[in-house]
N, C-alpha and C positions, 0 to 999 in steps of 0.2 A: 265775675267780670274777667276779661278777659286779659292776660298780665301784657307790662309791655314789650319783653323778653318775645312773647310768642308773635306780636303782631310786627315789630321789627324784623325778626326771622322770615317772616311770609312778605314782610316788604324786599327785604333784601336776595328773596328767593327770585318775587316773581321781577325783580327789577333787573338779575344779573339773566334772567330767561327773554325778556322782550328784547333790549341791551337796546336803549333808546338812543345813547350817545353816538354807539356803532351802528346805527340803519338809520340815521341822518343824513349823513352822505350820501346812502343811498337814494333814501328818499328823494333827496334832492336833485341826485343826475339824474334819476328815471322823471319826473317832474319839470324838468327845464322845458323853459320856452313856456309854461302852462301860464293862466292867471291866477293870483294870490286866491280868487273863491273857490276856484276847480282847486286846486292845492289842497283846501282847507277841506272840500266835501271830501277826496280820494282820502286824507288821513285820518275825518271822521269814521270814516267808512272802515278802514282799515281797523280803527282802535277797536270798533263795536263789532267786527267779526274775528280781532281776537279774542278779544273780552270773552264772546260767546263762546268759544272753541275751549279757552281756558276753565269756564265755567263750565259747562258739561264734563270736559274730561275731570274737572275737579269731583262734581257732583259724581258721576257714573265710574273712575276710574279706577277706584280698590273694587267697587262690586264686580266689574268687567272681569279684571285681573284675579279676582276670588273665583272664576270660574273655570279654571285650570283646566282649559278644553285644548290648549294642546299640549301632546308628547312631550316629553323633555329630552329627546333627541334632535327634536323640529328645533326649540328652545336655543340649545346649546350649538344647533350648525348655524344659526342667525347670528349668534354671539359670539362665536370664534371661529367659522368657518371653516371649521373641520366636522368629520363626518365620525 
């Protein structure tokens, strides 16, 4: 079973990644003028093509990354922008 150490961990991971509190706001001024049901289908919408995106990269995203197809030169200029 799975402890509750770990599952608070990955609550609090993916809680401080979405950052629901801070994209409120936003939500909201990009939405103004809307009706409460369009509101509600765009942040359905929203949740279930993160949800998805989160879910794949979780599923595929050490195997991706275990495939060390680029340089570590390519790596290291992405990362600090020096050559």
């Amino acid at each position: 079973m799975i402890s509750f150490d770990i599952l608070l961990n990955a609550f609090v991971t993916l809680f401080v990644t979405i950052d629901p509190i801070g994209n409120a706001p936003l939500f909201l001024g990009l939405t103004v003028g809307l009706e409460a049901a369009r509101r509600r289908r765009i942040a359905i919408r929203g949740t279930v093509i993160a949800f998805g995106v989160l879910t794949l990269f979780a599923l595929t995203g050490t195997a991706a990354l275990a495939q060390d197809t680029l340089p570590q030169h390519v790596i290291h200029h992405a990362a600090f922008g020096v050559e």
